[in-house]
C-alpha positions, -999 to +999 in steps of 0.1 A: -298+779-266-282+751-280-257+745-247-287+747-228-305+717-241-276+698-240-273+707-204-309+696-199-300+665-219-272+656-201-293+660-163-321+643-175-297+613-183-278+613-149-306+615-129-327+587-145-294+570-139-290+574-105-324+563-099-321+529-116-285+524-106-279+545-072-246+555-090-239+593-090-206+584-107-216+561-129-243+586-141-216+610-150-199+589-173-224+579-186-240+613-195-211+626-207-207+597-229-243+601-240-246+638-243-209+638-266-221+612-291-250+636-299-231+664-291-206+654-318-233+644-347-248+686-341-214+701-343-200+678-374-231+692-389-225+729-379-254+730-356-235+734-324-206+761-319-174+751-306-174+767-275-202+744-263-190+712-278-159+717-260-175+721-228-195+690-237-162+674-241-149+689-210-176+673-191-173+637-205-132+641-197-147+649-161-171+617-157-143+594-172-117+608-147-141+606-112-152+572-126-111+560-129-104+577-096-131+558-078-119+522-094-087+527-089 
């Protein structure tokens, strides 16, 4: 239950960022980013399993990488 609130978490994020921005990319990041910091503060207090905090992280690694591939 708890990956899937994150999940929502992290959509509701990139979409209200692509419709201020108009930057799909940029969303990602900055959703993963987001969506970690919480992320981090549940699991450090045994809320959220490892399995899903590592998929959070997984998906903030993602974001950084397609946001440095598209500067570079």
């Amino acid at each position: 239950l708890s990956g899937l609130i994150f999940l929502a978490l992290y959509i509701i994020v990139l979409t209200t960022y692509y419709y201020q921005q108009k930057d799909v990319i940029g969303g990602m990041a900055i959703a993963g980013v987001s969506v970690f910091v919480i992320g981090l503060f549940f699991w450090l207090a045994g809320v959220l399993n490892n399995a899903v905090f590592g998929i959070i992280l997984g998906v903030m690694v993602v974001g950084f990488i397609a946001l440095w591939v598209e500067n570079k």
